[in-house]
N, C-alpha and C positions, 0 to 999 in steps of 0.2 A: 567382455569383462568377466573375470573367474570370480565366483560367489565365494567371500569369504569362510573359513574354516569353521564352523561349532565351537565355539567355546565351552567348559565345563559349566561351564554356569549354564549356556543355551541348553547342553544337556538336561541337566537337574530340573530347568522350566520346563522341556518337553515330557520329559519324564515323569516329573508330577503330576499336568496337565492329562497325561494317558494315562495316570494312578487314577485320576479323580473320575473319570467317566469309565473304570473297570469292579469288578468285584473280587479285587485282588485282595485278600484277607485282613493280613494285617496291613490296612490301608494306611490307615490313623497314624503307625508306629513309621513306616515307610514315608507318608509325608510330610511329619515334622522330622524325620532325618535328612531328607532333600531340602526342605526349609532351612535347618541350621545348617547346612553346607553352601547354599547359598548365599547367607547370612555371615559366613566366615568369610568367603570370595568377597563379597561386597567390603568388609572392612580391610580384606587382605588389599584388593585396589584401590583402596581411597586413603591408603596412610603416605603415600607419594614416598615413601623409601624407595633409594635405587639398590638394588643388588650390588655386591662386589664386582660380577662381572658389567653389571650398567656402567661403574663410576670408572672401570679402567678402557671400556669403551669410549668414556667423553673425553677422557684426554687422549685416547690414541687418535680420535677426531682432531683434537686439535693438533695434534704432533703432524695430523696428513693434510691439515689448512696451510701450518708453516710451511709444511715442506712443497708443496704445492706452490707458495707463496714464494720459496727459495728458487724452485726451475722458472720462475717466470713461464712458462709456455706449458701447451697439453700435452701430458707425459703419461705411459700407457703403468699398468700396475706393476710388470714387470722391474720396468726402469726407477720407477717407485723402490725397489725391493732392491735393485742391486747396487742403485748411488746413492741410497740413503741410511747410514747408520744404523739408526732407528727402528726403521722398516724392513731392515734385512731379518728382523726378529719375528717378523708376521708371516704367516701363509699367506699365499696369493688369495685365496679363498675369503682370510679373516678382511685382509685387508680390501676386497670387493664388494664383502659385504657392507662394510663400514662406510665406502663410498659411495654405494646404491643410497644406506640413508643420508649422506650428506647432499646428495642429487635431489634427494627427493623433497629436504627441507631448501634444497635450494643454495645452496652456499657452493655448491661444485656442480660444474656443466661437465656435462659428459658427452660427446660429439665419437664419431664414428668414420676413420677413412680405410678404406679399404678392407672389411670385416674387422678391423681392429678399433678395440674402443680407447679414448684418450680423458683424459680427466685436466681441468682446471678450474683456475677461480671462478665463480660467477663474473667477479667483478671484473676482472682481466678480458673477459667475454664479454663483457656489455662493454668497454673501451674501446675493445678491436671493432666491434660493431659500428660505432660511433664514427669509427677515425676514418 
């Protein structure tokens, strides 16, 4: 398991923490700047606004549930791109990523034959399982 990234915030904590035990001068003036930067992250994450590029992401997710929903069967990204409208607008890349999180919230399984990955509904995968 890969140790997640530092975030700015983990910085500013570490970095105050190492101000506070140095005889770095202007200490004072250096830790209430890390303080209010910290102070800004913290309100900056807790106003639950999505970015512009969040909100045109929720709906390109749903636009790859329907269509997903329209082939009935696991269809690999490509095949996504080239019989779908829609989806001929996206890079192979945008549109992989989009599908990583919708695997990972669970709503698209993502199954693997032959070094090639395949994308469907969840729910379509727990039927065939079933049947």
């Amino acid at each position: 398991m890969m140790k997640d990234k530092m975030t700015k915030k983990d910085w500013f904590e570490t970095i105050s923490a190492f101000l506070e035990e140095s005889s770095f001068e202007p200490k004072e003036e250096a830790l209430n700047f890390l303080s209010h930067e910290i102070e800004l992250l913290n309100k900056k994450s807790s106003s639950g606004k999505k970015t512009k590029n969040q909100k045109e992401n929720e709906e390109i997710k749903k636009l790859i549930l329907v269509a997903l929903e329209l082939f009935g069967k696991p269809v690999t990204v490509t095949t996504m791109i080239k019989e779908n409208s829609e989806m001929n607008k996206l890079s192979p890349q945008k549109l992989s990523a989009l599908l990583k999180q919708l695997v990972e919230s669970e709503e698209v399984v993502r199954t693997v034959e032959k070094r090639v990955p395949y994308f469907s509904l969840a729910k379509e995968e727990e039927e065939t399982v079933e049947e």
